[in-house]
C-alpha positions as CSV (number, residue, x, y, z in Angstrom):
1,X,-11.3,166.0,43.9
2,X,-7.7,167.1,43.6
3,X,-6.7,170.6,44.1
4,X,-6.5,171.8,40.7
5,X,-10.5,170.7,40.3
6,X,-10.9,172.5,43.9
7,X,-9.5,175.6,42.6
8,X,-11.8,176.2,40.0
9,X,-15.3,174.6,41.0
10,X,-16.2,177.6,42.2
11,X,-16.4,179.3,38.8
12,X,-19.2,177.2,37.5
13,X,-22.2,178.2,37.6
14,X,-25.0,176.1,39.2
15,X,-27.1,174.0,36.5
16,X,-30.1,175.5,38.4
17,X,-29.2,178.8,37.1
18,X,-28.0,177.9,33.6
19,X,-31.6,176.2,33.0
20,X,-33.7,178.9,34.4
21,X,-31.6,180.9,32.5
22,X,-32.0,179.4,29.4
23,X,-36.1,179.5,30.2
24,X,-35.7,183.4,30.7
25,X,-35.4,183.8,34.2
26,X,-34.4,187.8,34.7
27,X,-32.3,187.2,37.5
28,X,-30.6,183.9,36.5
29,X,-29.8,185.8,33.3
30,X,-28.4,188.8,35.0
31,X,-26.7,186.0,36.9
32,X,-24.7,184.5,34.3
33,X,-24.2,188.2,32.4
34,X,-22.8,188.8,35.9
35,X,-20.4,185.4,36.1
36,X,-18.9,186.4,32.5
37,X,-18.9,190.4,33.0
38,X,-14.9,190.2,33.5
39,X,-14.1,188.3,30.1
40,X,-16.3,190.0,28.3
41,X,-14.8,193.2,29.9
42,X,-11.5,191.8,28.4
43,X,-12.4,191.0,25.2
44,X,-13.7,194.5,25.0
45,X,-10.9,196.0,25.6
46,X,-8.9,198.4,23.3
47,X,-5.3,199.7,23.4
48,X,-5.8,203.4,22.4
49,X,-3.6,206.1,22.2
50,X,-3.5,209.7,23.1
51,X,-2.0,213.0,20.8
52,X,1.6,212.1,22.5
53,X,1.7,208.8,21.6
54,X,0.9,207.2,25.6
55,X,-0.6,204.0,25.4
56,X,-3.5,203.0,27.4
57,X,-6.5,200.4,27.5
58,X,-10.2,201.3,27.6
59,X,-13.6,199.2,27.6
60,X,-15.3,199.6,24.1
61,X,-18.9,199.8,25.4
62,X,-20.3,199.1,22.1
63,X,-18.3,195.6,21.7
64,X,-18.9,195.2,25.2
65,X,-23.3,195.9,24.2
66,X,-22.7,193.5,21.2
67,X,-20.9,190.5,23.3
68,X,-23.6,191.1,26.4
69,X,-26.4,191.0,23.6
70,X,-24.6,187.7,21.9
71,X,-24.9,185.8,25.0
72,X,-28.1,186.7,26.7
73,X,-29.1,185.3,22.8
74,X,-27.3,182.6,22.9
75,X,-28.8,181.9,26.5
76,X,-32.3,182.0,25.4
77,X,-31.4,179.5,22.2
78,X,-29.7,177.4,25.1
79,X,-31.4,173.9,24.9
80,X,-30.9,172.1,28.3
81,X,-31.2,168.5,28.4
82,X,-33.4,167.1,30.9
């Protein structure tokens, strides 16, 4: 494995917990919510503006519901090969 595979192997999550997961598993769910919880964080994020016009960036918590919701679906509709 050369570096660059090195480097990122230990982002993956561990088939064990994408199939129990996908079989509804409470922990290996809270798992993978838990594995994604910083890009979801990011693709929540809004650039909002105060009354003198300063920029700043705050976590939408109803995208960030609607994206959590989304993939704990699209978990359970998961269909791991054998």
């Amino acid at each position: 494995m050369n570096n660059k595979n090195a480097k990122h192997a230990h982002r993956l999550l561990p088939y064990a917990v994408i199939v129990a997961a996908s079989h509804g598993e409470p922990t290996a769910v809270r798992a993978v919510l838990r594995h994604f919880e910083g890009y979801i964080a990011r693709l929540a994020t809004r650039t909002l503006y105060d009354e003198y016009g300063n920029v700043y960036l705050a976590v939408d918590e109803d995208v960030k519901n609607r994206l959590e919701t989304a993939l704990i679906t699209g978990i359970l509709d998961f269909d791991v090969a054998a």
